[in-house]
C-alpha positions in Angstrom: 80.2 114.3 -5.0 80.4 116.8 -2.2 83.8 118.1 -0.6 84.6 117.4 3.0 84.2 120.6 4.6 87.3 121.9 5.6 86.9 122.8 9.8 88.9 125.7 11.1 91.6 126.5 13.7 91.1 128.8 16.3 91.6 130.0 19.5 89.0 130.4 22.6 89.8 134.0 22.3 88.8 134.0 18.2 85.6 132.2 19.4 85.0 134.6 22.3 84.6 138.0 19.9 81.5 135.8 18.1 79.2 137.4 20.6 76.4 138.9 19.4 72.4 137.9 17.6 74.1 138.8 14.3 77.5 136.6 14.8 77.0 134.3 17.2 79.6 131.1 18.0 79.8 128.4 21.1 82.3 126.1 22.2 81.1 122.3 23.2 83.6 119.7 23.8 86.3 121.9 22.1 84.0 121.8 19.3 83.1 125.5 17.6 79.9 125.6 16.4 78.3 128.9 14.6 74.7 129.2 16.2 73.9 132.3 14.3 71.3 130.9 11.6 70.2 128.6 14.2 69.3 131.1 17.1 65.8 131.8 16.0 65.2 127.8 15.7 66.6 127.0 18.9 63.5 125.3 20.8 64.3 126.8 24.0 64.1 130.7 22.2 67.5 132.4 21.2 67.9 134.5 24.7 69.3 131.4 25.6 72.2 131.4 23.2 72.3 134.7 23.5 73.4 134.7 27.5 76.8 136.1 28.5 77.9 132.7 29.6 77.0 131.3 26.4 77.5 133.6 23.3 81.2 133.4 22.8 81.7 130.9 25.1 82.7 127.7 26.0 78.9 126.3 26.5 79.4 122.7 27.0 78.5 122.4 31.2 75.1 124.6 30.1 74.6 122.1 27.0 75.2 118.6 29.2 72.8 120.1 31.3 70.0 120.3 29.1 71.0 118.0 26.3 72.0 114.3 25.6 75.5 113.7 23.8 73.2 112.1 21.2 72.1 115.9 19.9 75.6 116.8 18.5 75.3 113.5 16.1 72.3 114.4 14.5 73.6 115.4 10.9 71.3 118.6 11.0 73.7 119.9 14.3 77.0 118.3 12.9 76.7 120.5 10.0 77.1 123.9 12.8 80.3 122.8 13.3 82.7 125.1 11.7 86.2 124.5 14.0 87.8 123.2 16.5 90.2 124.2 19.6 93.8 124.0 18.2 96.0 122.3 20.7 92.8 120.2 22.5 91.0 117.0 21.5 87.0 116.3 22.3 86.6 113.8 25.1 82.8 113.3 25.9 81.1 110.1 24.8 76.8 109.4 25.0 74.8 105.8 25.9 76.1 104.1 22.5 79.5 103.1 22.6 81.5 100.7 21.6 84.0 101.3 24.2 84.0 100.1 28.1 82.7 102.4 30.2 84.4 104.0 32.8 81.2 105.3 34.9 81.8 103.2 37.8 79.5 100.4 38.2 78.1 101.2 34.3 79.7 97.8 33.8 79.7 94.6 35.2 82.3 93.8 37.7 84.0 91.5 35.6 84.3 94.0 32.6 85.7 97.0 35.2 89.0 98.0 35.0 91.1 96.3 37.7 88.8 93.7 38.6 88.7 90.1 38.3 86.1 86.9 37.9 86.3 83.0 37.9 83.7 82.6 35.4 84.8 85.0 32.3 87.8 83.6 30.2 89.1 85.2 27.0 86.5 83.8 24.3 84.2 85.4 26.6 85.7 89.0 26.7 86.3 88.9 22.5 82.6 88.0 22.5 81.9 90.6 24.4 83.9 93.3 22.5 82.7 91.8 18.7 78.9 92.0 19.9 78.7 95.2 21.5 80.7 96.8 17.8 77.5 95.0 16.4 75.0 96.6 18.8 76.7 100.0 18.0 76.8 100.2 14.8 73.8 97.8 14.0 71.0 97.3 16.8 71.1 100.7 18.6 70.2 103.1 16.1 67.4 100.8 14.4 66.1 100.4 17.8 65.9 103.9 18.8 64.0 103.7 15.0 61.8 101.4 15.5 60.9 103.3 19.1 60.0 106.2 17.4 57.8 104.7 14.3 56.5 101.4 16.0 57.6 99.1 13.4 59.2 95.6 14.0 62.8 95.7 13.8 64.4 96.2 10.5 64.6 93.0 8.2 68.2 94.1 7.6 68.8 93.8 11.3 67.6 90.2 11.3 69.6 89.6 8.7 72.9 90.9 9.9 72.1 89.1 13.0 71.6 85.7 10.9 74.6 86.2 9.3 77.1 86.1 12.4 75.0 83.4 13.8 73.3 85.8 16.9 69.8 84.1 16.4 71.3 81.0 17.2 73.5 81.7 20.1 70.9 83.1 21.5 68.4 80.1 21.8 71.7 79.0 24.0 74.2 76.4 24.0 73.2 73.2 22.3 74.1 70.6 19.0 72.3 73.7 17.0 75.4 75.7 17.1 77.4 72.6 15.2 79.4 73.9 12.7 78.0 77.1 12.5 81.0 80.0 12.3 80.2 82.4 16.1 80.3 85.7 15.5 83.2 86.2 12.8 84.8 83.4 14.4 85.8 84.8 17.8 84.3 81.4 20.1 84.4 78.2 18.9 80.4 76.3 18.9 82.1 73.9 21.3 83.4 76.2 23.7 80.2 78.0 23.6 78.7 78.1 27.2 76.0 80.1 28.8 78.2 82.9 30.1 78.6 83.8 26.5 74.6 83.5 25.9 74.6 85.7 29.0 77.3 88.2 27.8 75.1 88.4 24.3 72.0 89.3 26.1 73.1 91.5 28.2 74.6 94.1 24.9 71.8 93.7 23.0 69.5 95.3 26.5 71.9 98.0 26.4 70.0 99.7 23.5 67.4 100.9 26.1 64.4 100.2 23.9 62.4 97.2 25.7 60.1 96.3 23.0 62.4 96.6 20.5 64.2 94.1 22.2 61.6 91.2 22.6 60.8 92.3 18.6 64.2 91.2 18.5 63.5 87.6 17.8 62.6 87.5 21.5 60.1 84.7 20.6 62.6 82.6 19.1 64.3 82.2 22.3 61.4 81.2 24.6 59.2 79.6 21.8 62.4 77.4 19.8 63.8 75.3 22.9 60.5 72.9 23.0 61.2 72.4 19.3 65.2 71.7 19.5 64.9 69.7 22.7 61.6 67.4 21.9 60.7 67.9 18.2 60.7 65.4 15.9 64.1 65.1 13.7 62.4 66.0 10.5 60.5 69.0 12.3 64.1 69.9 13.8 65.4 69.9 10.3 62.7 72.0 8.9 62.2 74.4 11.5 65.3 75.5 13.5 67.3 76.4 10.3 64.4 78.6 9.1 63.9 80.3 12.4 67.8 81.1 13.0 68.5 82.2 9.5 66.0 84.6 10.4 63.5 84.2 7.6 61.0 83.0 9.6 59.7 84.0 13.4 58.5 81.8 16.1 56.9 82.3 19.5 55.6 80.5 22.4 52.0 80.9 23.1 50.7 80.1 26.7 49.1 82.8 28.4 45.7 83.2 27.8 43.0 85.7 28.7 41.6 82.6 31.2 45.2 81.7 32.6 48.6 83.0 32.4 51.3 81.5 35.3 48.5 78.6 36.0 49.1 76.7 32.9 46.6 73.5 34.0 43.7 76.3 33.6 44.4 76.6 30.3 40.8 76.2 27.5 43.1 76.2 24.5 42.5 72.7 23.2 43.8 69.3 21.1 41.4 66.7 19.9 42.7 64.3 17.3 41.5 63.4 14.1 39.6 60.3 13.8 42.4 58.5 12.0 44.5 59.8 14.8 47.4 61.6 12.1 46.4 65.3 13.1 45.7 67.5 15.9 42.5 70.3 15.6 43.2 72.9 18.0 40.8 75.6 19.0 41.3 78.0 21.3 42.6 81.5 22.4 46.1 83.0 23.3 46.9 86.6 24.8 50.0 88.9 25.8 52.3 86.7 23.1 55.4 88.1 22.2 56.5 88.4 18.4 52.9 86.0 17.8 51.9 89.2 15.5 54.4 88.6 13.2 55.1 84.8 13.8 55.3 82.4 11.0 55.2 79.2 14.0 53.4 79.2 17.2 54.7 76.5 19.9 51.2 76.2 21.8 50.3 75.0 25.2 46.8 72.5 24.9 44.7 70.5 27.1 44.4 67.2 25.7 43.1 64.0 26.8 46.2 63.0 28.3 46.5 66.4 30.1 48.9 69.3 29.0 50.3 69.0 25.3 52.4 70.9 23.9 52.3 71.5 20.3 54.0 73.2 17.2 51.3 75.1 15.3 52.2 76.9 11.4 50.6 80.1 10.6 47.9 79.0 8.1 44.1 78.2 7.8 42.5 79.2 11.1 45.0 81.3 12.8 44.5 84.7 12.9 46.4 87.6 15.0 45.8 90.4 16.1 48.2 93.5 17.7 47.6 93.9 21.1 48.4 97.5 22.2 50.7 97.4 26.0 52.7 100.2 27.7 56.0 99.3 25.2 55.7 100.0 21.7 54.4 97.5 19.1 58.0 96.7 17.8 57.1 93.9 20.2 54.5 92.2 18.0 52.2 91.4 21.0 49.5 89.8 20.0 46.0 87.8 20.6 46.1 84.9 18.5 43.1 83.1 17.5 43.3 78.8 17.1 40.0 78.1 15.0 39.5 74.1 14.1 43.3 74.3 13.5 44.8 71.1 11.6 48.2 70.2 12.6 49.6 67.0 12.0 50.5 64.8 15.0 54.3 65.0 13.5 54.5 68.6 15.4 53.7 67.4 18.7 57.3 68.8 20.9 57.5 66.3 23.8 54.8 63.0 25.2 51.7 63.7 24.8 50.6 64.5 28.1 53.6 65.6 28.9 53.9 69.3 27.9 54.3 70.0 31.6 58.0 69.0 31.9 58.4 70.5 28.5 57.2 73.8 29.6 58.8 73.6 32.8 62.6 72.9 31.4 61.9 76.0 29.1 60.6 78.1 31.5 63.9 77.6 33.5 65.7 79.2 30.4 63.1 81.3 29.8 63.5 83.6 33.0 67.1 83.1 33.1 67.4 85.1 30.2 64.8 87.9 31.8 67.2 88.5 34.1 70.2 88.4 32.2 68.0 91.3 30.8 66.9 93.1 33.9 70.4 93.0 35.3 71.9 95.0 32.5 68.8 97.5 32.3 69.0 98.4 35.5 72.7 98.7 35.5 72.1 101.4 32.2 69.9 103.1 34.4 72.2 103.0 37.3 74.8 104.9 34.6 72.2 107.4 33.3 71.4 108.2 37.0 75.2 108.4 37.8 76.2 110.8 34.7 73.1 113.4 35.7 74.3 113.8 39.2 77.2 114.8 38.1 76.6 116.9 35.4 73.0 118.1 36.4 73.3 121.1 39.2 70.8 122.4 41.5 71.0 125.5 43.9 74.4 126.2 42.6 75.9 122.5 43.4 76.1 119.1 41.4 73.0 116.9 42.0 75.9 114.8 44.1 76.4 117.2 46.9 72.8 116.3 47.9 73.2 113.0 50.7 69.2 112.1 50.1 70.6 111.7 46.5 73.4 109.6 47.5 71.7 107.5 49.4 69.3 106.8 46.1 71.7 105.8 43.6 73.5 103.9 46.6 71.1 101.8 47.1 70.5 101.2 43.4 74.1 100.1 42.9 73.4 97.5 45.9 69.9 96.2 43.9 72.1 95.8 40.5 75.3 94.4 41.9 73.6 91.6 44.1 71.3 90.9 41.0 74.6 90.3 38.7 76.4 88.5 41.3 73.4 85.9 41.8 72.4 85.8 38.3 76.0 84.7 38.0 76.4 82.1 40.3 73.6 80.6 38.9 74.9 80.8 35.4 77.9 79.0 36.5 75.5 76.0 37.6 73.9 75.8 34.5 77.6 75.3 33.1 78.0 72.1 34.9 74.5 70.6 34.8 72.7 68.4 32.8 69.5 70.1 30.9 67.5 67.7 33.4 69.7 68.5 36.3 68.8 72.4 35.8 64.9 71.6 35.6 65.7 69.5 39.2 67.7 71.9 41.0 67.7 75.6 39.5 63.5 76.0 39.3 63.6 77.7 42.4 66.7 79.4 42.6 65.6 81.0 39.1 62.1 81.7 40.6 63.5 83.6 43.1 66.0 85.5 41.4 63.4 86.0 38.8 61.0 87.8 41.4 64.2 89.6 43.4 65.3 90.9 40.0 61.9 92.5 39.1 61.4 93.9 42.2 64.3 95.5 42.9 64.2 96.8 39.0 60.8 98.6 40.1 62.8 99.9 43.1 65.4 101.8 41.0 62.8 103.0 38.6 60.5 105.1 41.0 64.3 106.0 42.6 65.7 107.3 39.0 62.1 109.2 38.4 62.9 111.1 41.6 66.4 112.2 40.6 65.6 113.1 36.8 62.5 114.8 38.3 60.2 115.9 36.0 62.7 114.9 32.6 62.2 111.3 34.3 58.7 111.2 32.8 59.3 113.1 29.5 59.6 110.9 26.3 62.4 112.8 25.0 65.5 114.5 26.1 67.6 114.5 29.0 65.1 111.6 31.2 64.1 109.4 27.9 65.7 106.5 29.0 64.6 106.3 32.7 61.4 107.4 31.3 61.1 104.3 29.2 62.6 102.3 32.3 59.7 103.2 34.1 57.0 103.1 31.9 58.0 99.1 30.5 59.4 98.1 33.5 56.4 96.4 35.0 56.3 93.9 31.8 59.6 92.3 33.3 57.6 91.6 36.7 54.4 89.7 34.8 56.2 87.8 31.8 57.8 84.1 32.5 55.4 84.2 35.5 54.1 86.9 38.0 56.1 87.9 41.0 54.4 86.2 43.7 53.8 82.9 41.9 57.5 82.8 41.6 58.7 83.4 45.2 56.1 81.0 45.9 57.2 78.5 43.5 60.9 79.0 45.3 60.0 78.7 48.7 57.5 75.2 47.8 60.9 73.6 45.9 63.4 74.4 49.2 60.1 73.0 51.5 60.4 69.9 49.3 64.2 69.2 50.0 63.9 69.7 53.4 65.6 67.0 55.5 63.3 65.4 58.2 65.4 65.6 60.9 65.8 69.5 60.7 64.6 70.5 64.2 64.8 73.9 66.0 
């Protein structure tokens, strides 16, 4: 077993006479590290350690301004260390902590120091503080994984997630939670509201990995409501336990290559047997999320009726196939095939003929929880843009000095904090409706706060390009994050329908309700 290696003592004027290509030690975050060894390995040549401001020095403005916090937790740069600063204690902290932020606005209003909400009572904040422990020490470093290698998220992840019950908070309030122990304990499955499905959402986004987060049993949430709120009881029974124990993976396949927000154009087809006790469905599906790795597929049909909606297994006949997007594959988008597929009538979630109302009451849910999602990402990237300006400096002076960069992240705080604020007032509805008195009331509302939260998402990630510069488009490094923003941030506008269809679909709901005596 190896000994702990014992760190040393010493002063800023021992590290200062460690000057020199033969003996060569920094200071970072009252940290002492002994570069000598590493000089020739340093990617950016040794004349950079070797500078009078750095040899012997305390480096750590000329580090932050190159590096992430994340580089001095890799083992292979932990193992440098050899001291510390008697008499001083390090301070700095990167993306993935367990703690509150103090960036301002890094945090929703609600969470910020000194503030206050209606909406958030004390289950709520020791939700928040169990799952984001969990998404530290669990989710974040398998999703930065998982980035890197493409791979769906760890089974282990899944698992630990099963365990505390996440899956099923997740797929929202609801009978399912019934005696089910929350998250160690810490809300009660009656209590449990949709500010806390809200509050679990928005940690898990923080990981900054968008495709690891729809691999993230995405499916389950958009493609499980049809099954828990019009299955069949002995589907119910088979099914939803399977799915939120995690050993099995569902998603909801609509979109096809013919029709995506127009789901009346959908070919994907239902004919029943001649004894009338099965389904065969044929057809094709595109752009589904987790479908490449889905055990269950809850399928949008034409039937006789009309538009059916119906629970397919993976078996005979289906067959999928990884579709390759701008986020990574962790996603398991797929094009699914439906050849002559025989499902028994049993599976059918909803009337038949109905699957409209069906789709319509998930689809409420559905982009509720996108921008639960696009709230908190574009907060992160409102952080990241926040910590640069202040750390980064150009022509002698912090990034912050410049007004035209001001006036950037100004504007991005506005998008994000309007976003929240909505998203939240909405949330607080859903609270005190019925399931049917959401699909009556919040379509549009949802719709539109749907296609404000996309855009304005876009908006902050062409603005947070332009600050980072030319790191805002590099896959690693200082920019990663807003690099990623950008590159998946279009994915947000399209899924749970496109941007126009939505305001569209907002603006037809508020024509509907208009009174007929509401003259200019």
């Amino acid at each position: 077993m190896a000994t702990p290696r014992q760190l040393q003592k010493l002063t800023r004027d021992n590290v200062a006479e460690h000057n020199k290509g033969g003996d060569l030690w920094v200071i970072i975050d009252s940290k002492v590290y002994d570069l000598t060894r590493f000089k020739n390995l340093h990617p950016g040549g040794a004349a950079v350690l070797l500078d009078d401001d750095i040899a012997g020095q305390d480096a750590t403005d000329a580090f932050y301004g190159l590096h992430r916090h994340e580089v001095l937790e890799r083992p292979q740069y932990q193992r440098l260390q050899i001291g510390y600063i008697e008499g001083e204690t390090p301070s700095l902290k990167g993306r993935n902590s367990s703690e509150i932020s103090r960036v301002p606005y890094a945090e929703p209003t609600w969470l910020a120091e000194g503030y206050h909400s209606p909406y958030y009572k004390e289950s709520h904040r020791r939700l928040q503080q169990a799952v984001r422990k969990f998404h530290h020490e669990v989710i974040f470093p398998d999703a930065q994984a998982r980035e890197e290698d493409g791979k769906r998220p760890s089974s282990e992840v899944i698992q630990k997630m099963a365990e505390v019950n996440l899956h099923a908070m997740r797929a929202g309030p609801g009978k399912h939670l019934k005696g089910l122990t929350l998250m160690g304990g810490v809300v009660k499955p009656e209590e449990f509201d949709y500010f806390h499905e809200l509050i679990i959402h928005q940690e898990i986004t923080r990981c900054g990995a968008r495709g690891y987060g729809d691999g993230l049993q995405a499916g389950a949430i958009i493609g499980l409501p049809p099954v828990l709120n019009f299955g069949q009881p002995e589907v119910r029974a088979r099914v939803v336990p399977e799915v939120l124990s995690g050993k099995k993976f569902i998603c909801l396949a609509i979109s096809e290559a013919f029709a995506g927000s127009d789901v009346t154009g959908l070919k994907t087809t239902a004919t029943k047997t001649e004894d009338g006790k099965h389904w065969i469905v044929t057809g094709t599906k595109k752009w589904i999320t987790n479908g490449h790795f889905a055990d269950y597929f809850t399928v949008g049909c034409k039937t006789d009726d009309g538009f059916t909606v119906i629970l397919v297994e993976r078996g005979e006949g289906v067959e999928t196939s990884s579709i390759k997007t701008s986020y990574s594959p962790t996603a398991g988008t797929a094009y699914i095939t439906f050849d002559n597929v025989k499902v028994p009538v049993e599976n059918t979630l909803g009337p038949e003929g109905g699957g409209i109302f069906v789709m319509l009451s998930n689809f409420n849910h559905e982009r509720w929880v996108m921008i639960t999602s696009s709230a908190r990402a574009q907060r992160g990237i409102v952080e990241e843009c926040l910590k640069w300006i202040s750390q980064r400096k150009a022509f002698g002076k912090p990034l912050a000095s410049q007004a035209v960069i001001r006036s950037k992240v100004a504007a991005m705080i506005a998008r994000v904090e309007s976003v929240q604020s909505w998203l939240e007032n909405i949330t607080h509805q859903m609270n005190n409706m019925s399931y049917k008195e959401q699909a009556k009331n919040l379509a549009g509302p949802i719709a539109l706060l749907k296609m404000y939260a996309t855009q304005t998402a876009q908006e902050t990630a062409r603005d947070a390009v332009q600050i980072f510069g030319g790191r805002g488009i590099t896959r690693t490094g200082m920019g990663r994050f807003v690099e990623h923003y950008h590159r998946t941030i279009t994915f947000d506008s399209l899924l749970g329908g496109a941007e126009d269809v939505l305001g569209d679909l907002g603006v037809r709901q508020a024509l509907r309700a208009m009174p007929s005596n509401a003259k200019l």
